[in-house]
C-alpha positions in Angstrom: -69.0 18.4 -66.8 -65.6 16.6 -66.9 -63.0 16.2 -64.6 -59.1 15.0 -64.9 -58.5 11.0 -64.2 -57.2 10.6 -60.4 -55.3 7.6 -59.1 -58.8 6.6 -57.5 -60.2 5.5 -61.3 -57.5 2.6 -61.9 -60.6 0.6 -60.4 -62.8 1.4 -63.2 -60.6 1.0 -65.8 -62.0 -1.2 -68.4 -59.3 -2.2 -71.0 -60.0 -4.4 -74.1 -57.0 -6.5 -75.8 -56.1 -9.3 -78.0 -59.1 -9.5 -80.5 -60.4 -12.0 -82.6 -62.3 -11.9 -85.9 -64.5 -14.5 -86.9 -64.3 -16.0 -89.9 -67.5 -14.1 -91.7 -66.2 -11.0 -90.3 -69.1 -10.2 -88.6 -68.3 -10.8 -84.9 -65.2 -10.3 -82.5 -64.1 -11.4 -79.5 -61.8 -10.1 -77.0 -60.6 -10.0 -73.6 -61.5 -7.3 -70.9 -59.2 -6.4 -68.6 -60.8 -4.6 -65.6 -59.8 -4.5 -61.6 -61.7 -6.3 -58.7 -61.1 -4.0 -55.9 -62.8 -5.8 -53.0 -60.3 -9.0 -54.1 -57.1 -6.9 -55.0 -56.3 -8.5 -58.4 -56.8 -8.2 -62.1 -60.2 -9.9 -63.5 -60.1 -10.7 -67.3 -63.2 -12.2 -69.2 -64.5 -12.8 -72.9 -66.4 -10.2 -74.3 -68.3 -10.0 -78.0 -69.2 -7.1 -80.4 -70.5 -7.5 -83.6 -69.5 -5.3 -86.4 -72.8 -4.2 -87.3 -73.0 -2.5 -84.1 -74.6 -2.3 -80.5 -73.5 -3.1 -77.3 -70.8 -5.3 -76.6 -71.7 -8.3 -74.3 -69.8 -10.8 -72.5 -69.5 -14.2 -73.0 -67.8 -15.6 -69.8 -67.3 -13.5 -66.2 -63.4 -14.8 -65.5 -61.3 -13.9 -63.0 -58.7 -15.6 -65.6 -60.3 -15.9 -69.2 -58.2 -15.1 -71.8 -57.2 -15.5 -75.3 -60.3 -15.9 -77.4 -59.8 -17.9 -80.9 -62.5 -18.7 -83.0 -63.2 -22.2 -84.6 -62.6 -22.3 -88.5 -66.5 -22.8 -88.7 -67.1 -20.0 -86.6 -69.4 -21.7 -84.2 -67.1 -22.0 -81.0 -64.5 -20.4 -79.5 -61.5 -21.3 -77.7 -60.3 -19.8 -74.8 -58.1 -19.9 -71.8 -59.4 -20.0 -68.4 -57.0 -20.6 -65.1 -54.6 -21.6 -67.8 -56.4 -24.6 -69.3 -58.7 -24.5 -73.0 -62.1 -24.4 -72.5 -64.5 -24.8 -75.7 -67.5 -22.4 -76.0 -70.5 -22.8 -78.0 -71.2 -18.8 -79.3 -75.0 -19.2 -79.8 -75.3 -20.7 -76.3 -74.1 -22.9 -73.7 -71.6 -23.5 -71.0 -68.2 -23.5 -71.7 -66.5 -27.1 -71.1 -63.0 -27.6 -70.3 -61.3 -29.4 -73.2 -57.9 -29.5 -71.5 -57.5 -30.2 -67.4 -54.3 -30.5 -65.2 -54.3 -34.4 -65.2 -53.8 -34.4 -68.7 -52.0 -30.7 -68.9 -50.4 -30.3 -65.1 -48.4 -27.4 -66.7 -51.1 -25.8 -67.8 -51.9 -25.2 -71.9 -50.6 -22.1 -73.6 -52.7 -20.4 -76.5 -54.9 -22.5 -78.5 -54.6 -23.0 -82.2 -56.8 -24.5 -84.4 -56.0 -26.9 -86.9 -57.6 -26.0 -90.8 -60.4 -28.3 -89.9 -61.4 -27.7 -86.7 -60.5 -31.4 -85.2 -57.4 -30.4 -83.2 -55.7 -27.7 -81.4 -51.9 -26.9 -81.0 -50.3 -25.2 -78.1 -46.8 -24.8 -76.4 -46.7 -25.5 -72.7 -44.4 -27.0 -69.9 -44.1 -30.7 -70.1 -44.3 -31.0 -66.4 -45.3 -29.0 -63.2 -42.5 -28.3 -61.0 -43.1 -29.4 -57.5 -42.5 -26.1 -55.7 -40.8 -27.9 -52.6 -38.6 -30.2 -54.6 -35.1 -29.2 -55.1 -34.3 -27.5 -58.4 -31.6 -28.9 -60.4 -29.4 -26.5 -62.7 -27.5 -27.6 -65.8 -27.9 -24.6 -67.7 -28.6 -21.5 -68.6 -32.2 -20.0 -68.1 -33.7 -21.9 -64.7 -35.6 -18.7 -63.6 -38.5 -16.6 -65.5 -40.1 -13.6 -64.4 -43.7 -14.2 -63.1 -42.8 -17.9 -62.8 -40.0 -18.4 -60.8 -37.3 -21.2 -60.6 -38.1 -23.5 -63.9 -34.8 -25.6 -63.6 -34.9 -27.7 -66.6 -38.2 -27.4 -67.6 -39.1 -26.3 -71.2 -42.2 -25.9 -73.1 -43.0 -27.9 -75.8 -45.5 -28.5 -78.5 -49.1 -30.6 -77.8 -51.9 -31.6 -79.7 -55.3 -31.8 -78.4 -58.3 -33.7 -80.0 -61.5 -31.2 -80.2 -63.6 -33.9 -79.7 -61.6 -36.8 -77.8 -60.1 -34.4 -75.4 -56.8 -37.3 -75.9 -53.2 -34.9 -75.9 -50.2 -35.5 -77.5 -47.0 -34.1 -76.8 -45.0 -33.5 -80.0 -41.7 -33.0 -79.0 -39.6 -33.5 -76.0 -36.4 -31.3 -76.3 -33.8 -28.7 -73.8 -35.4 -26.1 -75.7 -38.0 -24.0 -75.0 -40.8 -24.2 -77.9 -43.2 -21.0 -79.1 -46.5 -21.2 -79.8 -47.1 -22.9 -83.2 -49.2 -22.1 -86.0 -50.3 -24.9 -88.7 -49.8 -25.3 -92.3 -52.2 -25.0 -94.5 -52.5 -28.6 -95.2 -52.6 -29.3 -92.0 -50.2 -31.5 -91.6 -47.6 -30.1 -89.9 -46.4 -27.2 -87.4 -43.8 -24.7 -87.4 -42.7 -22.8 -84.3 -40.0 -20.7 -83.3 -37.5 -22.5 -80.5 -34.3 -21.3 -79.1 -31.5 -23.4 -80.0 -28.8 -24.7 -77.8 -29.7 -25.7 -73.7 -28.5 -22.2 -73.0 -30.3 -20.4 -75.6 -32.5 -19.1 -72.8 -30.0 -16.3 -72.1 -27.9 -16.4 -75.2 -31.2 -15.1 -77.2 -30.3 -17.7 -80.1 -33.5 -18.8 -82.0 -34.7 -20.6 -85.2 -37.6 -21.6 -87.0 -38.6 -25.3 -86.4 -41.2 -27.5 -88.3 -42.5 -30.6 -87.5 -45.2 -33.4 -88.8 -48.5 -34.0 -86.1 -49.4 -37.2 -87.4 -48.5 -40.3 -85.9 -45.2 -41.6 -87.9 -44.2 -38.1 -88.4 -40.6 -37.4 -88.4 -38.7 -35.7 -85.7 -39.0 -31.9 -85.4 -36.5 -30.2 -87.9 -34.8 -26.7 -87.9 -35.5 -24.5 -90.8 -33.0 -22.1 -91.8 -29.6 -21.1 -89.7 -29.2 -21.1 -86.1 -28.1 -19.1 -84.0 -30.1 -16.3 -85.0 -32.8 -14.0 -83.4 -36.7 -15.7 -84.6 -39.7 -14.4 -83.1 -43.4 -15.3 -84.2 -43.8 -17.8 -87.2 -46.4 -18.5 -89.6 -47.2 -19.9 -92.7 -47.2 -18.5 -96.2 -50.9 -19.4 -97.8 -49.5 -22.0 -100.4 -47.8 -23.8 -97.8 -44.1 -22.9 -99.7 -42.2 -21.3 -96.8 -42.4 -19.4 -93.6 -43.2 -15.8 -92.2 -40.9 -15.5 -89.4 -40.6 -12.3 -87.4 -36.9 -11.6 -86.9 -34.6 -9.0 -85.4 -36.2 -5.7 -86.2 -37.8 -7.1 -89.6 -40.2 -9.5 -91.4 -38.5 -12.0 -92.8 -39.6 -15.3 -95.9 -37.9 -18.2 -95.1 -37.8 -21.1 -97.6 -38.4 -24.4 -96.4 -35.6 -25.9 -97.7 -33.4 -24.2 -95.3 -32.1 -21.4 -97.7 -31.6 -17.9 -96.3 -34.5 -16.1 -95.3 -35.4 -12.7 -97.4 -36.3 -9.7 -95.8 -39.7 -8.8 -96.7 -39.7 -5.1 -94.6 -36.2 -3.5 -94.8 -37.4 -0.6 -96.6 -39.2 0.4 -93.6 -36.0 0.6 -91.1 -38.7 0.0 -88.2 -38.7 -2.9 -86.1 -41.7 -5.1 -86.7 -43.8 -5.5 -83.4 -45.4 -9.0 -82.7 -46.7 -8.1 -79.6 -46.5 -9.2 -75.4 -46.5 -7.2 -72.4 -45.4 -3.7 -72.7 -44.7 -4.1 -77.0 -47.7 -3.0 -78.3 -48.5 -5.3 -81.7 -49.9 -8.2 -83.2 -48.7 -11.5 -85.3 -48.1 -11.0 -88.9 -51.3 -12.5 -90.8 -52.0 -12.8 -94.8 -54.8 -10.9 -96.4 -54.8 -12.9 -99.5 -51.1 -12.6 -100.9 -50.9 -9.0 -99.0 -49.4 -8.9 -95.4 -50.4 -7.5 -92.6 -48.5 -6.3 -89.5 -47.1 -3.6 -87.1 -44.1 -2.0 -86.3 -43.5 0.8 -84.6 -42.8 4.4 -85.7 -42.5 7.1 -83.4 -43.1 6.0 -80.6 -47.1 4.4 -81.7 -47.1 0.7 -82.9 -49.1 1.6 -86.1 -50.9 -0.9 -88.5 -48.6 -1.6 -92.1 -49.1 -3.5 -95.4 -46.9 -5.2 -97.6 -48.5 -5.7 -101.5 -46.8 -5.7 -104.8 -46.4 -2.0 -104.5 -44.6 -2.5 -101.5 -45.3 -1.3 -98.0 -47.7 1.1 -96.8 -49.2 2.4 -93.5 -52.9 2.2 -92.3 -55.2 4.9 -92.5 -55.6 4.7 -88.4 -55.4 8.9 -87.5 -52.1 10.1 -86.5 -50.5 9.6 -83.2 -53.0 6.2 -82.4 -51.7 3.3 -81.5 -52.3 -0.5 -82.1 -51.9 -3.2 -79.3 -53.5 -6.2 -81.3 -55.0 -6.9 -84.6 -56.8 -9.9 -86.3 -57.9 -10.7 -89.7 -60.4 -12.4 -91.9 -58.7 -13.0 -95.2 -62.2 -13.7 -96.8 -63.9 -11.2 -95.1 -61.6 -8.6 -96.0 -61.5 -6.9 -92.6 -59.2 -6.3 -89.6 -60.2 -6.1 -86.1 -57.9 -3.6 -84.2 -57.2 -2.3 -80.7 -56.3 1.5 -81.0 -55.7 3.6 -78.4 -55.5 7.7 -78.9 -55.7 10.9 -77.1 -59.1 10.1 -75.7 -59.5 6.4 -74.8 -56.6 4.1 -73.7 -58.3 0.9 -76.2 -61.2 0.4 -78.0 -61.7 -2.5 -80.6 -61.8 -1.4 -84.2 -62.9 -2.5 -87.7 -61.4 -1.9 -90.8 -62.0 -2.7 -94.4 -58.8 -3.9 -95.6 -60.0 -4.2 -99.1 -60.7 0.1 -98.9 -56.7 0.1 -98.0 -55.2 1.2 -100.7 -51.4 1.5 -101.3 -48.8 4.3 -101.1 -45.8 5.0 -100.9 -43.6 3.0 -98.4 -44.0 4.0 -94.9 -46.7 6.7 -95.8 -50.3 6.5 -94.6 -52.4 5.1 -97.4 -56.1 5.7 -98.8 -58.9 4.0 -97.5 -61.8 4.8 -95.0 -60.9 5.1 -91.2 -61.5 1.9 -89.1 -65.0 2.1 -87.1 -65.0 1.8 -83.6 -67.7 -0.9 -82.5 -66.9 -0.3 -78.2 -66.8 2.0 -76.2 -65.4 1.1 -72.8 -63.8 4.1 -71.9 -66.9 6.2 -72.6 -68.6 3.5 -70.1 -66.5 3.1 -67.6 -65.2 6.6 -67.0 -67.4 8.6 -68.6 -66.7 11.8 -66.9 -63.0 11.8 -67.3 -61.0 14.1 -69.7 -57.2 13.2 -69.9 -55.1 15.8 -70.4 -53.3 16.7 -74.0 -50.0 15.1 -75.1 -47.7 17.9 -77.4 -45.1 16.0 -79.2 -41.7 17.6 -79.2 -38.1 17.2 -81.0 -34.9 18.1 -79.6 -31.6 18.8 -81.2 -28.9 17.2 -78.9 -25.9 19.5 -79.3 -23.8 16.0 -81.6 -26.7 16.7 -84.1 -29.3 14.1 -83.0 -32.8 14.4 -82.7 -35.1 13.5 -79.7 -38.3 13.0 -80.0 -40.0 13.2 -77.0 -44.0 14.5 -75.2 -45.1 16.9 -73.0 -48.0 16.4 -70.7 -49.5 19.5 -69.3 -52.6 20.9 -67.8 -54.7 23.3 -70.3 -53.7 26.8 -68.6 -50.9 25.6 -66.6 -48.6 28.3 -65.9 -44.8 28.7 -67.0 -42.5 28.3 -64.4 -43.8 25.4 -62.3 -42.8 21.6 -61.1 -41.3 19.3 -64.1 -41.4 15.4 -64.0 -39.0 13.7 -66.4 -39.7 9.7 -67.2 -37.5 7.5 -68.9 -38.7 4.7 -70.2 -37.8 1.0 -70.1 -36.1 -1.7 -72.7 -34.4 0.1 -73.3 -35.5 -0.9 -76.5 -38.9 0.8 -75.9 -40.5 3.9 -76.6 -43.1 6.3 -75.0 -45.9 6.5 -77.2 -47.9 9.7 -78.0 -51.1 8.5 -77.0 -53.2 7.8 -73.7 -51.8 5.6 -71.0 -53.6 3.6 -68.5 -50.1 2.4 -66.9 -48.6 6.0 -65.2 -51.4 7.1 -63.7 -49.5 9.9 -61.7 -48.6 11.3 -65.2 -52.0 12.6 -65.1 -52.9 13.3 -61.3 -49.4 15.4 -61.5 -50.3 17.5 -64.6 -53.8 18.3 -62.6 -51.7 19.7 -60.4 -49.6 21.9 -61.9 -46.7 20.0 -63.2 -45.6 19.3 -66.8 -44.7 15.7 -67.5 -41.8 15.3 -70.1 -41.3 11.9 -71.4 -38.3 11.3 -74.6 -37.4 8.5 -76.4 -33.8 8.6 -75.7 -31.1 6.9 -78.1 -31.9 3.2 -78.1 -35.3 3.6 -78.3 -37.5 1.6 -80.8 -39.3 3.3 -83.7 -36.9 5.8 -85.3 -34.7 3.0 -87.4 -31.8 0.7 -86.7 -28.7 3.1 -86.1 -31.5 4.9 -83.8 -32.4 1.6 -81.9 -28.5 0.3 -81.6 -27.1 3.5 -80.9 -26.3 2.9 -77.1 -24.9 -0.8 -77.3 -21.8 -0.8 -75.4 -22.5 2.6 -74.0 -25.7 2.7 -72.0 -25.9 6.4 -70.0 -22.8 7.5 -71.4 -24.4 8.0 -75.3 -28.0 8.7 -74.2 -27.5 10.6 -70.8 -27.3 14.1 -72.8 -30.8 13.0 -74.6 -32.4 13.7 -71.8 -30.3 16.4 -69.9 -30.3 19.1 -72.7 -34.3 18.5 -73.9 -34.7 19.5 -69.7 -32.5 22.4 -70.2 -34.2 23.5 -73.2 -37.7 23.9 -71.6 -35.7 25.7 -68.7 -34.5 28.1 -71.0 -37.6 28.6 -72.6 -39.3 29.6 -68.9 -41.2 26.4 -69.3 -40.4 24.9 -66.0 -38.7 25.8 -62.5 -35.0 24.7 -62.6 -35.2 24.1 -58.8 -38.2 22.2 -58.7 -37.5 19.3 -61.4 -37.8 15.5 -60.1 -36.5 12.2 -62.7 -38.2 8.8 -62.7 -38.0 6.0 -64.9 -38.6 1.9 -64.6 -36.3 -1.2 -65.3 -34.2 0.5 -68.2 -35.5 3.9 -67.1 -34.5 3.2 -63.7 -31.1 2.7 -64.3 -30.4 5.7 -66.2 -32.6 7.4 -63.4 -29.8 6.0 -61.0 -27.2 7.0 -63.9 -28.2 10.5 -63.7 -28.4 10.9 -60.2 -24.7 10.2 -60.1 -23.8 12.4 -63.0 -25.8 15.4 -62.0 -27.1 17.6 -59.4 -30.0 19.2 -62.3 -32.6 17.2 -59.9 -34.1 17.4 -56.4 -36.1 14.4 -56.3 -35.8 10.8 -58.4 -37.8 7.9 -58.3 -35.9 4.6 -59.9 -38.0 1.6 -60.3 -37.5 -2.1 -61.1 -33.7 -0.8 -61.4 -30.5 -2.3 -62.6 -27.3 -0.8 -60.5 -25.0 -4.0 -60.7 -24.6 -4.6 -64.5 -21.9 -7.6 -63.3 -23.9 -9.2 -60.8 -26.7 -8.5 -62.4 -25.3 -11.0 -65.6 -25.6 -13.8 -63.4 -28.7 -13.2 -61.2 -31.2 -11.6 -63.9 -32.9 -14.2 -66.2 -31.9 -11.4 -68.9 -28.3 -10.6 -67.3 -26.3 -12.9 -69.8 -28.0 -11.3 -72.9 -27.8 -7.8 -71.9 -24.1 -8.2 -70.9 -23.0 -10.1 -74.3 -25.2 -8.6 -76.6 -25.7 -4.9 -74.7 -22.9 -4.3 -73.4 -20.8 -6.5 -75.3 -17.1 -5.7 -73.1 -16.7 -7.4 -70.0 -14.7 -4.6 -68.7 -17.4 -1.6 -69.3 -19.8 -3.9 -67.1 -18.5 -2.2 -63.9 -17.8 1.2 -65.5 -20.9 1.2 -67.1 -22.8 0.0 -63.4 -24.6 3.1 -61.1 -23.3 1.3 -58.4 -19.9 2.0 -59.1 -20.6 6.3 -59.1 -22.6 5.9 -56.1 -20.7 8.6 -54.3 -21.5 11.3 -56.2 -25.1 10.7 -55.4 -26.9 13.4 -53.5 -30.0 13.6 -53.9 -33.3 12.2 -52.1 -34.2 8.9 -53.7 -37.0 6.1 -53.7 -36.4 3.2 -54.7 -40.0 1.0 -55.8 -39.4 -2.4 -56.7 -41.3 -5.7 -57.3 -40.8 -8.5 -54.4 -40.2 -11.2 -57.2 -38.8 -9.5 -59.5 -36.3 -12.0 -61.9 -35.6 -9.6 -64.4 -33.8 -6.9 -62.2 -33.5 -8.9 -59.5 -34.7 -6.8 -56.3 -31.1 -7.3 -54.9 -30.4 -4.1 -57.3 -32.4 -2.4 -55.4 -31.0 -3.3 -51.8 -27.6 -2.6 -52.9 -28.8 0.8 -54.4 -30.4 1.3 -51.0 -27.3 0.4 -49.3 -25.1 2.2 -51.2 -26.9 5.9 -50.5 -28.5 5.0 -46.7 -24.8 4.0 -45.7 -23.6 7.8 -46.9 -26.8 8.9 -45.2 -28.4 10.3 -48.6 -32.3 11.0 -48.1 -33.5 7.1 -49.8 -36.6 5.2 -49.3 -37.0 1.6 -50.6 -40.6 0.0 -50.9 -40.8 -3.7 -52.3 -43.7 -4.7 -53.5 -44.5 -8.4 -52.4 -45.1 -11.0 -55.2 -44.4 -8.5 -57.8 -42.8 -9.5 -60.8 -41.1 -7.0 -63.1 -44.1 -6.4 -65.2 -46.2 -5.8 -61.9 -47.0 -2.3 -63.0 -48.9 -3.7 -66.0 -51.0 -6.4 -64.0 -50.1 -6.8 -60.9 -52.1 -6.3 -57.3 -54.1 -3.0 -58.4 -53.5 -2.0 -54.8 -49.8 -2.1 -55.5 -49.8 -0.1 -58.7 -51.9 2.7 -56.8 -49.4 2.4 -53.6 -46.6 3.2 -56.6 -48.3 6.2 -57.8 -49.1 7.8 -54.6 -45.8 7.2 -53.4 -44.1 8.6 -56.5 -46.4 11.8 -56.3 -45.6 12.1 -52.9 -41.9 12.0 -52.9 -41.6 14.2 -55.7 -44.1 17.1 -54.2 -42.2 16.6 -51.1 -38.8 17.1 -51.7 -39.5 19.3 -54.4 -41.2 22.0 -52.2 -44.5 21.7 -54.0 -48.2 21.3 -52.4 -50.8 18.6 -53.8 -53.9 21.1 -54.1 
């Protein structure tokens, strides 16, 4: 017998992520994310499948071990535990600490091993700020979500010694460094790094290389600043650079010529992966590359080969949230997540992957699952179908957008509407271990509509830009006519109809509540009210106002705060504690704004949460936010939990 999920199985939620291949192919590593209830926090540890099959079996217990990499011989992998690299033996053994805070007080970021296996590379603060010391501001960018006030402190790039354990810091600049990746050669390092001491905010960016050895030169910039450069890497022969730029892949010469685009027949924006973006680094399967972008909502698995670009064979409406590669192997170890699991780690044959047309799935024998966590954790559970949808907005644009119901649920009940975040994200139409109440609502009786409104990534560029300079104003119709639609069509009760949404998706849940009376309950979280305040305040509020918004004049027009008075209807308000993205002063001035005018509003803060404390914060805090949701919407729209 199965059952629906319930709020209750958060704590056996086992989630794989960020895999690694080893070099033969024939093993992979990755971390498990599970929840230690008696503790309250998040446990992570190394785990092992082989591709030949069996169990899966883990390698270290955590609470904090993450990011797996093999050695290039395959005998030892690197990892991060509490933040420093520890080496481990695979065939047995301890794991031994190969970093430690007197040499790496900071911390050490991932570890990346050199082509011969004597060093690794990783970015990392330079220094540990001393928590009661003053912090001194000179710039741009002295605050980061999850860490706090950084003041002038930047990461940079270090080399450690496999064997001496002796680490070198490789440059010392007023710019933060990403995490580098070696040339072939190995020789020397390239790296993305923001240019400029205010690039922080300003979102400026350029590829950077520089030598390791001892009488290396300086690190130099490689190609035009001033632009947008994500995740770099090296082409095999050593004769330019993969860079990961605004919405596509991009070859960039090492001479400093302009980069090519590699993916702009695609029109989707490539996906390199981090908390809440779904992907995975670019990586070369011989002179083929590999990478993921998103379309539709999933972050799908692509190819680019002489014949151009073509999509995985992974079955429709999956997802991927991490890949790795073993070029002589000629495999691909993947997370996918579907309709019935939220991850399991993957295989597939790359050299089966045969090329189509651009942007259409391709030939080539489905990836084999090697895990099966889901099945092992929860084995009893049976989540509820997702029905994709598209809408027809009355200016001729279409919405895509998911329904969430019950099987047998009856026309005419409760409807949830959630808008996501970004808002350069996208809901995706495949299982989620985030929004639990999605689920514990539809066993109740409710549908759950979620749309990827204009801005939203995965439906190409004049899609994804289509709400700069006019956030709520372009996309507030995306959502009000799809609701009206399923109205008309008897779908759901027009009196009992409740809006949510987080960061992004609160604001336009704030938005809405201002411009409509369609709803008789919202639930904003991690919201944004105050876009002029917030352009000062927010570690993000510079670059959303210049590059979002763009006129300084639409910031108040464009700001919740300033429609308050229309606002009506019951609200609460759920916000992280520490929150440096949307600073939680948002919320108290939302709060204030309705409680003053004596609107029905609630405001919970979540202490220590960051921004992103819904994706791995205190597990009894994400559960306090979906029982609080699910009660305030039941409540006030006269509906009964059964």
């Amino acid at each position: 017998m199965t059952r629906p999920l319930t709020i209750d199985d958060l704590y056996r939620f086992e989630i794989p992520g960020d895999p690694a291949l080893s070099p033969d192919g024939e093993r992979v590593a990755y971390t498990l994310t599970t929840q230690d209830a008696e503790n309250d926090r998040v446990v992570r540890s190394i785990w092992e499948v082989r591709s030949a099959g069996g169990p899966a079996r883990r390698l270290t217990h955590g609470p904090a071990d993450t990011v797996p990499r093999w050695s290039p011989d395959g005998t030892q992998l690197a990892f991060l535990r509490e933040g420093q690299i520890h080496l481990l033996p695979v065939d047995g053994g301890e794991a031994v600490a190969l970093t430690t805070p007197a040499r790496c007080p900071a911390g050490a970021g991932t570890p990346v091993w050199s082509p011969d296996g004597s060093r690794i590379a990783f970015s990392a603060p330079a220094t540990r700020r001393d928590d009661s010391a003053p912090v001194v501001i000179d710039a741009l960018g002295w605050k980061a979500d999850g860490a706090g006030l950084i003041g002038s402190v930047r990461t940079q790039l270090f080399v450690v010694g496999t064997e001496s354990g002796e680490v070198r810091l490789l440059t010392e600049a007023d710019r933060h460094a990403g995490s580098p990746t070696w040339s072939p050669d190995g020789t020397q390092l390239a790296y993305p790094a923001q240019s400029g001491p205010d690039a922080a905010v300003l979102g400026t960016s350029a590829a950077h290389v520089v030598g390791v050895g001892e009488d290396a030169p300086e690190s130099r910039r490689v190609g035009p600043a001033g632009g947008l450069v994500g995740p770099v890497s090296w082409f095999p022969d050593g004769s330019a650079l993969l860079v990961v730029g605004h919405l596509e892949l991009l070859r960039q010469p090492l001479d400093g010529s302009a980069a090519v685009s590699i993916s702009a027949a695609l029109d989707r924006n490539v996906m390199g992966g981090g908390p809440g973006y779904p992907g995975a680094l670019p990586q070369f399967h011989g002179d083929d590359i590999v990478f993921c972008a998103r379309d539709r909502g999933a972050t799908r698995l692509y190819r680019v080969d002489a014949a151009g670009i073509s999509a995985s064979p992974l079955p429709v409406g999956s997802g991927v949230s991490g890949c790795s590669v073993a070029t002589k192997a000629g495999r691909a170890a993947v997370v996918v997540s579907d309709a019935s699991s939220f991850a399991e780690i993957a295989l597939l044959d790359l050299d089966a992957w045969t090329s189509g047309e651009p942007g259409e799935p391709s030939a080539g024998r489905q990836p084999a699952r090697l895990t099966d966590h889901m099945a092992r954790s929860l084995p009893e559970i049976a989540l509820h179908p997702v029905t994709e949808r598209e809408f027809t907005i009355s200016d001729g644009t279409v919405v895509h957008g998911m329904i969430t119901r019950a099987a047998q649920t009856p026309a005419g009940g409760p409807l949830l509407v959630d808008v996501h975040g970004g808002p350069h994200n996208a809901w995706a139409p495949h299982s989620d271990p985030v929004h639990l109440y999605h689920q514990e609502l539809a066993s109740q009786g409710w549908t759950i509509l979620t749309l990827n409104v204009r801005g939203s990534d995965g439906y190409g560029e004049a899609f994804y830009t289509a709400a700069v300079g006019a956030w709520g104003e372009t996309d507030e119709q995306d959502v009000l006519q799809p609701v009206a639609t399923l109205v008309a069509e008897g779908l759901v009760d027009p009196e009992r109809i409740a809006l949510t949404g987080y960061s992004y998706g609160g604001y336009l849940t704030c938005w809405l509540s201002a411009r409509s009376d369609l709803f008789a309950a919202v639930v904003p979280g991690g919201i944004l009210v105050d876009l002029k305040s917030m352009a000062g305040t927010s570690e993000e509020g510079h670059l959303i106002a210049a590059h979002e918004i763009g006129d300084p004049e639409r910031l108040t027009e464009l700001s919740p705060i300033s429609r308050a008075d229309a606002v009506r209807v019951p609200t609460l308000i759920l916000h992280g504690g520490t929150d440096d993205t949307c600073p939680v002063g948002q919320a108290e001035q939302w709060f204030h704004a309705l409680r003053s005018r004596d609107v029905p509003v609630r405001l919970v803060v979540y202490p220590g949460g960051s921004h992103l404390f819904l994706l791995d914060g205190r597990p009894s805090h994400r559960e306090d936010y979906s029982r609080r949701l699910i009660d305030w919407v039941t409540t006030h729209t006269n509906t009964s939990i059964r």
